[in-house]
C-alpha positions in Angstrom: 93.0 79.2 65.6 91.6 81.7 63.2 88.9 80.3 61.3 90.0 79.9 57.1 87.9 80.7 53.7 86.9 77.0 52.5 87.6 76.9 48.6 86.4 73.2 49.4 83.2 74.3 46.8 85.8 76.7 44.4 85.8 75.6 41.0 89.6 75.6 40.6 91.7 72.8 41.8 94.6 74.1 43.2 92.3 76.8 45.5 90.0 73.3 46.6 93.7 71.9 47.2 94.5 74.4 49.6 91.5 73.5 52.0 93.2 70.1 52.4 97.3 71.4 52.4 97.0 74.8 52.4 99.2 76.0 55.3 102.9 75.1 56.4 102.4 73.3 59.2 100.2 70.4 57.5 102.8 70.1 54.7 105.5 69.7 57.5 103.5 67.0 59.0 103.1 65.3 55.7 106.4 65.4 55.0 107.2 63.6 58.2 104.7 61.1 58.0 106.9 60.3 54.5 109.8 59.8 56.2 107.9 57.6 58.3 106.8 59.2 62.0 104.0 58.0 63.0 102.8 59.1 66.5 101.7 62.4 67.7 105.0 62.8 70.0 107.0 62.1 67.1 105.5 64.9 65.3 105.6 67.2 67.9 109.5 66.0 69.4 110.4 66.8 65.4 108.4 69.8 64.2 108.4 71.6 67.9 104.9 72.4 67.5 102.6 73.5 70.1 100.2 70.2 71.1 97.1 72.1 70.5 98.1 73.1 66.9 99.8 70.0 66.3 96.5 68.3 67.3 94.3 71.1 65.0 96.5 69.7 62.3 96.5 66.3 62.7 92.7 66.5 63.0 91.8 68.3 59.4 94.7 66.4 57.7 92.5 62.9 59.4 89.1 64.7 57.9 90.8 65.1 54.5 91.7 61.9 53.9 95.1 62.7 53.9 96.1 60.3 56.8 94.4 57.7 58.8 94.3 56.5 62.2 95.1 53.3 63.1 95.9 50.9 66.4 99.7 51.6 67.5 102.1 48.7 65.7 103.9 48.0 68.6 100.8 46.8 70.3 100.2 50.1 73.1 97.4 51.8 73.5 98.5 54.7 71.7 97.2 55.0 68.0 99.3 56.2 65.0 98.7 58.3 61.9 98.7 56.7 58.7 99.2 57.7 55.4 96.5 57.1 53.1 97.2 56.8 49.1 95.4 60.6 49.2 98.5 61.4 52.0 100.8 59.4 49.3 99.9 61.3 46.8 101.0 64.7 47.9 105.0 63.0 47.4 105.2 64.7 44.2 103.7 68.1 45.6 106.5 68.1 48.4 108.9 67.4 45.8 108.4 69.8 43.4 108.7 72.2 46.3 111.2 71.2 47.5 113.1 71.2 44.0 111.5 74.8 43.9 113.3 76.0 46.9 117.0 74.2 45.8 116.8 76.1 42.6 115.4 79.6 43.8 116.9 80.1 47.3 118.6 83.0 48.5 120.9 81.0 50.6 120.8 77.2 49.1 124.2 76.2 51.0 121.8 75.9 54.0 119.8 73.5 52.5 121.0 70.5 55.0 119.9 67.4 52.7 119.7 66.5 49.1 116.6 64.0 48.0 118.7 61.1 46.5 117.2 57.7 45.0 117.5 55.2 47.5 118.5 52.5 45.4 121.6 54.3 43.7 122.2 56.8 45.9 122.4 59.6 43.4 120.3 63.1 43.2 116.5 62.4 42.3 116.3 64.1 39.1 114.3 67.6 38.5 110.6 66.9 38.1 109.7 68.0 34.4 105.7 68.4 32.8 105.4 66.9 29.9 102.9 66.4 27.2 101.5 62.9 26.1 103.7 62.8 23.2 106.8 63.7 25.6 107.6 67.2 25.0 108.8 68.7 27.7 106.0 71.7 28.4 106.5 75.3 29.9 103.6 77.6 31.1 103.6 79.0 27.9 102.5 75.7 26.5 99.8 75.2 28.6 96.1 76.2 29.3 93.1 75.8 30.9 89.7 75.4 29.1 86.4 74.3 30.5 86.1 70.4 31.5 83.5 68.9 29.0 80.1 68.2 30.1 79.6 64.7 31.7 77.5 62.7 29.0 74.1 61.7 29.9 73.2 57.8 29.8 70.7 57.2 27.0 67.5 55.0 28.8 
């Protein structure tokens, strides 16, 4: 596997991001692990993905906090990969990407599924940024300035 620039130390999120979720095969993983697979022949039945890269993957997403290791729930001696909340957290990130590719895709009649609430069945609405006070925000309305300085603790 060729060997990556870290942006672990890079002073802007989404690049320190990408260390952690920054190539396809890791986001497919994550995905599945939301839909719940669990073991490293799941993955690899489901993805098709070499063992070796599968295992590559598995690894960095296990030193990123992203998932966890734990003893196999049906009581083997196999062990499972866990979500943790980091690994949670990324739901949104799929999501929007997701949404992304329904909206902008050449060919969106291939799109096999639709993401649908599981209570009522229906399409999960298009994820919207909005401000504190609710407006709904565009990139025009937004922009980054430098993060205040941490205050010191008076003695």
């Amino acid at each position: 596997m060729v060997k990556r620039t870290s942006f672990e130390g890079d002073s802007c999120p989404i690049a320190r991001s990408l260390d952690a979720l920054g190539d396809w095969w890791s986001l497919l993983i994550i995905r599945e692990a939301l839909f719940g697979l669990r073991r490293f022949g799941e993955f690899q039945s489901k993805l098709g993905m070499a063992k070796n890269i599968l295992s590559a993957r598995l690894h960095a997403l296990v030193d990123h906090g992203i998932l966890e290791t734990a003893p196999a729930s049906d009581g083997s001696a196999y062990q499972e990969y866990v979500l943790t909340p980091k690994g949670r957290g990324t739901f949104p990130i799929l999501v929007a990407l997701r949404q992304w590719s329904e909206e902008f895709d050449d060919r969106p009649e291939q799109i096999a599924t639709v993401l649908v609430d599981r209570e009522k069945g229906r399409p999960v609405k298009k994820l919207e940024m909005r401000a504190e006070d609710g407006r709904l925000l565009s990139p025009a309305d937004t922009m980054v300035k430098p993060r205040p300085a941490p205050r010191r603790r008076s003695a």
